[in-house]
C-alpha positions as CSV (number, residue, x, y, z in Angstrom):
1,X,-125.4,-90.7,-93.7
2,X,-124.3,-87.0,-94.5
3,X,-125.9,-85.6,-92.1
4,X,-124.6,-88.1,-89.5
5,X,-120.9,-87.2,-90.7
6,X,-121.8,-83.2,-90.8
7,X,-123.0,-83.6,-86.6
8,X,-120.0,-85.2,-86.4
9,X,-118.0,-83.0,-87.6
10,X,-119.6,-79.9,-85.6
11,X,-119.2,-81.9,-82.5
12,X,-115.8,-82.3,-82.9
13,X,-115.1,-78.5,-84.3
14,X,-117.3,-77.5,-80.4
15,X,-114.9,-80.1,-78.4
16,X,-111.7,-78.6,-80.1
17,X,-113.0,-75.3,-79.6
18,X,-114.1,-75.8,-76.0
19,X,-110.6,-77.3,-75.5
20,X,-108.5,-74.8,-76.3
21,X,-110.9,-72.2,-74.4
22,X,-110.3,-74.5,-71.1
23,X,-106.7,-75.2,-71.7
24,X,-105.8,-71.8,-73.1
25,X,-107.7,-70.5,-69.4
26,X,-105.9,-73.0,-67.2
27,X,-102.3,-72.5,-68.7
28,X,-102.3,-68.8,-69.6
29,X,-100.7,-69.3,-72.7
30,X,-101.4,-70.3,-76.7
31,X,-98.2,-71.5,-76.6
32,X,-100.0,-75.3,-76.4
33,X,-99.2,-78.3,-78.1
34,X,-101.5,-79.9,-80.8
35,X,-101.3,-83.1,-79.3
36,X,-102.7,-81.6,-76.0
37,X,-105.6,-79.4,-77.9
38,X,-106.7,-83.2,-79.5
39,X,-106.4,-85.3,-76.2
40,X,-108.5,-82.2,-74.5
41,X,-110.8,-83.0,-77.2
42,X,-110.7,-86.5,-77.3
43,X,-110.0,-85.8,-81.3
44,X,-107.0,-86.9,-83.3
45,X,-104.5,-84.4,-84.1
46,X,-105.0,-85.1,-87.9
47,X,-108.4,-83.7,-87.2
48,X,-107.5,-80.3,-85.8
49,X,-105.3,-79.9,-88.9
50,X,-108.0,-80.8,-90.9
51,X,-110.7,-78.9,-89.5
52,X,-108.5,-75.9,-88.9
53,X,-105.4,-76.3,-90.4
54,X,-103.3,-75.3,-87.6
55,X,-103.5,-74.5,-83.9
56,X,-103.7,-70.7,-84.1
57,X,-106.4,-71.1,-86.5
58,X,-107.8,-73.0,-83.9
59,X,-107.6,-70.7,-81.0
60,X,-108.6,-68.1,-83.1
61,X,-112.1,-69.9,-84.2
62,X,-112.7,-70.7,-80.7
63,X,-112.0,-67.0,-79.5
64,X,-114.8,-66.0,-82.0
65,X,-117.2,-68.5,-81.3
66,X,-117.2,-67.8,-77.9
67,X,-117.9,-64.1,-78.6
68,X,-120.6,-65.1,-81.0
69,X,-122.0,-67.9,-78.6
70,X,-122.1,-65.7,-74.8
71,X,-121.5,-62.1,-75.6
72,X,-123.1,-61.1,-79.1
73,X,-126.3,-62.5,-78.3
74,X,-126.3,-59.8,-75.1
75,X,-124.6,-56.6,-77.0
76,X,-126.2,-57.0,-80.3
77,X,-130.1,-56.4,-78.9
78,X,-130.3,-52.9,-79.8
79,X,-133.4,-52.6,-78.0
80,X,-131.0,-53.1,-74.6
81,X,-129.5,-49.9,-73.3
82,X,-126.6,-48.8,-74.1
83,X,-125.1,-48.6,-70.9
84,X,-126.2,-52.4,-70.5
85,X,-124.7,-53.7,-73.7
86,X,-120.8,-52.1,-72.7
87,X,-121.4,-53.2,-69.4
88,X,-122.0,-56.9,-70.6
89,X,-119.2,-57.0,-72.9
90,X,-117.1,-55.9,-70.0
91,X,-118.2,-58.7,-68.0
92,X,-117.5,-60.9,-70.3
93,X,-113.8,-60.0,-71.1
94,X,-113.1,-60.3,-67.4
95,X,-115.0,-63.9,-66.6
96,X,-112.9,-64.9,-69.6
97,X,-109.6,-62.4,-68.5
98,X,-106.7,-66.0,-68.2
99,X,-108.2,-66.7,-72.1
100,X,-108.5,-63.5,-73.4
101,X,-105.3,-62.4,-72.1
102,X,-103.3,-65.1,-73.2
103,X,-104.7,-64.9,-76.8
104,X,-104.0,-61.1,-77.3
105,X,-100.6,-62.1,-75.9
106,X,-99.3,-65.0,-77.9
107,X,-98.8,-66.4,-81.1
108,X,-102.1,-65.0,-82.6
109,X,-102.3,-61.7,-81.1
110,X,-102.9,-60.3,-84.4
111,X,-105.0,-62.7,-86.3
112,X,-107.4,-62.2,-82.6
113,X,-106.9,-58.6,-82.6
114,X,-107.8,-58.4,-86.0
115,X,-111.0,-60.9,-85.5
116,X,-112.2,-59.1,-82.5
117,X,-112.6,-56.2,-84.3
118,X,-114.3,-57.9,-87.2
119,X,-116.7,-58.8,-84.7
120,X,-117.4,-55.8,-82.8
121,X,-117.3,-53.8,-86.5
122,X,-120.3,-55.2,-86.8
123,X,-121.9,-53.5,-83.9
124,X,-121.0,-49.8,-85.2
125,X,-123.1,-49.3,-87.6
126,X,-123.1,-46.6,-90.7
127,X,-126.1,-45.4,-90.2
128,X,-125.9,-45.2,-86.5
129,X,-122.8,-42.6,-87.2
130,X,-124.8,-40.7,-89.3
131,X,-127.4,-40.1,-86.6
132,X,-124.9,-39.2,-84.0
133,X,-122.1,-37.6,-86.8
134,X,-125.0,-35.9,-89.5
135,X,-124.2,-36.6,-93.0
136,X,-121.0,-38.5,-93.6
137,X,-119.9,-40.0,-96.5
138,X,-120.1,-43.4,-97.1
139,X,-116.0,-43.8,-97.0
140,X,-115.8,-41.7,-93.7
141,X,-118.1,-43.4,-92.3
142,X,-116.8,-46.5,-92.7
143,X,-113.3,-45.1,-91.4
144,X,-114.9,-43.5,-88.7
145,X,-116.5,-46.9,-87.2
146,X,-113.1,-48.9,-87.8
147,X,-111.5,-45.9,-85.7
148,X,-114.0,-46.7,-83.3
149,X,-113.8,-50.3,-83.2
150,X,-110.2,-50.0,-83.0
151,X,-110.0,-47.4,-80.1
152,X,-112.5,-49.1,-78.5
153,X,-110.5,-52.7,-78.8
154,X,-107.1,-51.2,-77.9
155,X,-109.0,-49.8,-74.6
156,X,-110.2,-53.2,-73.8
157,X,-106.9,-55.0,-74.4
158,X,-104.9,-53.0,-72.5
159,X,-107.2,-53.5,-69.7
160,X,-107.4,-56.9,-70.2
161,X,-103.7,-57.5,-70.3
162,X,-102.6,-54.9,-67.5
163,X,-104.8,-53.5,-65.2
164,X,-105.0,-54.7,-61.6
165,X,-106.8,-57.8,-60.5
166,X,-109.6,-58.3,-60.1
167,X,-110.8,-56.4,-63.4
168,X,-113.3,-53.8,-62.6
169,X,-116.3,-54.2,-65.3
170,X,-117.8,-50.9,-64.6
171,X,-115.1,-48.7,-64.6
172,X,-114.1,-49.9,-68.3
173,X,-117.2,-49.4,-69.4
174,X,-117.5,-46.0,-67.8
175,X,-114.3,-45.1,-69.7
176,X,-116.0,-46.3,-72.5
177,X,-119.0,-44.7,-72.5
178,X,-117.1,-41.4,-71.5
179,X,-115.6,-41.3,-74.7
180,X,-118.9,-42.4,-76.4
181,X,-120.6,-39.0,-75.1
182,X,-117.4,-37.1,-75.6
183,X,-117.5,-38.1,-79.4
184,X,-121.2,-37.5,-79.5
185,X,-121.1,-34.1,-77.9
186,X,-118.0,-32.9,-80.0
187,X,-119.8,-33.9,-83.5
188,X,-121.3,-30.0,-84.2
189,X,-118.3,-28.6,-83.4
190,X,-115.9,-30.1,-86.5
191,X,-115.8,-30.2,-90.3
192,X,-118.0,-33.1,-91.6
């Protein structure tokens, strides 16, 4: 029986997060009611206050699931180049541009902003710095990857919410990787 009730409940967390990927996508806005979310869904609206306790919450979880479900799995394969990696995430911001936009626009810009980076934290690793950087401390090394993931996330947001149609993949991720060698290359030259 519990494991009937647990399905059931992941089904309905996917349809609710599918939903507000579709609807945030099609109205360019977060600015949506929880009635609408639910019908989308084919869920009540109890059930998207219980499951998330209110619709950013919502639009948040589903932002992050669909960076875990279509992007990670590409960008996290260290064995891909890195070139490859940037390039995918690029892709993926601009198939996704009306949803991303609107969510680093609206209501939960922060919370998204904030869970983004979470994400993408996890890709700059400490010991990866100390390769590129030498020997940091374990503080600045820490510091140095959120400056990174933070740079890195401001870059794509403001190309996500300003530049030109239609978004350019591969000239964001030449920028990026610019600054990636630029960083790399200036490491011997500074204090440590």
């Amino acid at each position: 029986m519990q494991d009937r009730q647990d399905r059931r409940v992941q089904r309905s967390r996917a349809a609710l997060m599918a939903a507000a990927v579709r609807l945030v996508s099609e109205r360019g806005t977060t600015a949506l009611p929880v009635g609408d979310l639910a019908d989308a869904a084919n869920v009540s609206r109890q059930l998207v206050y219980l499951q998330f306790g209110d619709r950013d919450a919502l639009l948040v979880a589903a932002a992050a699931d669909l960076v875990e479900r279509e992007l990670m799995p590409e960008v996290a394969d260290g064995g891909a180049p890195h070139h490859a990696r940037v390039l995918a995430m690029a892709r993926h911001f601009a198939r996704h541009r009306p949803f991303y936009r609107a969510m680093l626009t609206g209501s939960c810009a922060f919370p998204m902003t904030r869970a983004l980076n979470k994400l993408f934290g996890s890709l700059v690793t400490t010991t990866g710095l100390r390769e590129v950087f030498g020997d940091l401390g374990e503080t600045t090394a820490r510091d140095l990857a959120a400056l990174i993931t933070g740079g890195t996330g401001t870059i794509v947001n403001d190309w996500l919410i300003d530049a030109d149609d239609p978004l350019d993949p591969e000239e964001v991720a030449d920028r990026l990787l610019r600054l990636s060698s630029a960083l790399a290359r200036r490491s011997g030259d500074g204090p440590r």
